[in-house]
C-alpha positions, 0 to 999 in steps of 0.5 A: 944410425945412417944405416937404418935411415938408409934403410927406411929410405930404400923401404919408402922408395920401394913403397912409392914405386909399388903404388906408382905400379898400382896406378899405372896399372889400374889406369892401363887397365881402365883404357880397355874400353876405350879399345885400346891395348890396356891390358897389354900395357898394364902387364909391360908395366909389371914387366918393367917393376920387375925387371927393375928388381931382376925379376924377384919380386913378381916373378916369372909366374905370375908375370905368365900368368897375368900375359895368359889371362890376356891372351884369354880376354882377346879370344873371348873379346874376339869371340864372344861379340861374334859369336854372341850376335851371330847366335842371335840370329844375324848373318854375316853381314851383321856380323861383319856390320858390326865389327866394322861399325865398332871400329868406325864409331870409336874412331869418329867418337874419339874426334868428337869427345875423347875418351867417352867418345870413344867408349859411346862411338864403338857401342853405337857403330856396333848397333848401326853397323849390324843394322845396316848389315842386316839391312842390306842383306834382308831389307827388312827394319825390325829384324835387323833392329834386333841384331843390332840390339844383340851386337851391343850386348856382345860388344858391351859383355865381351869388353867387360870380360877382357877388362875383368880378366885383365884386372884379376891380372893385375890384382895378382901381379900387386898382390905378388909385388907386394908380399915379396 
């Protein structure tokens, strides 16, 4: 009788420990837009789980799968903001205007709202950073309007796609933990 109740008790604890995964997962997972390492954090998290089990319940193919699709989104997320604004016609002062935009409006919108902030701040320093670039290089308004309109779109599709790959990650680092 202790034995089967030790068992069901190591099944619970497995269980709960693989829906603690989850969450942590999903939540690292989820701080991609507020521009912080989510995926990265969500795939150390599986590493750990793993680990705690001496690799056998995800596996090292999984696990290198999960750290390729990373990999993945930050060349997208790197290339496509840039590439996506500079085919829309901007020159590398927009580009460069809104890299350094991005980064500038998620600092300050963290300060005055976390969290939405952040999120808001980055798309808002995108606009107005290749705004100003283009600005600054053209001197003409509507122009320069519309590379910021398209470092916006970029910004917005190239984060999308990195937490898109970073939850198929995910999904099949928990699909791996749950079926072993």
């Amino acid at each position: 009788m202790w034995e089967q109740l030790s068992h069901w008790s190591l099944v619970a604890g497995d269980a709960a420990l693989l829906v603690l995964l989850a969450l942590v997962i999903l939540l690292a997972d989820a701080a991609i837009f507020l521009s912080l390492p989510g995926g990265w954090i969500a795939l150390a998290a599986a590493v750990v789980y793993d680990l705690s089990y001496g690799f056998s319940r995800i596996g090292w193919l999984w696990l290198g799968v999960f750290a390729g699709l990373l990999v993945l989104g930050e060349i997208v997320e790197s290339l496509l903001g840039t590439l996506y604004v500079a085919k829309r016609g901007a020159t590398r002062y927009g580009v460069l205007g809104a890299f350094v935009g991005g980064i500038a409006g998620a600092i300050l919108g963290s300060g005055a709202v976390p969290v939405v902030g952040t999120i808001l701040g980055s798309i808002a320093g995108s606009f107005g950073g290749a705004v100003l670039g283009e600005y600054y290089r053209n001197q003409q308004l509507e122009p320069s309007l519309r590379v910021g309109w398209h470092a916006t779109v970029g910004r917005v599709l190239a984060t999308t796609t990195k937490f898109t790959l970073a939850l198929i990650g995910s999904f099949l680092a928990l699909r791996a933990a749950w079926a072993s």
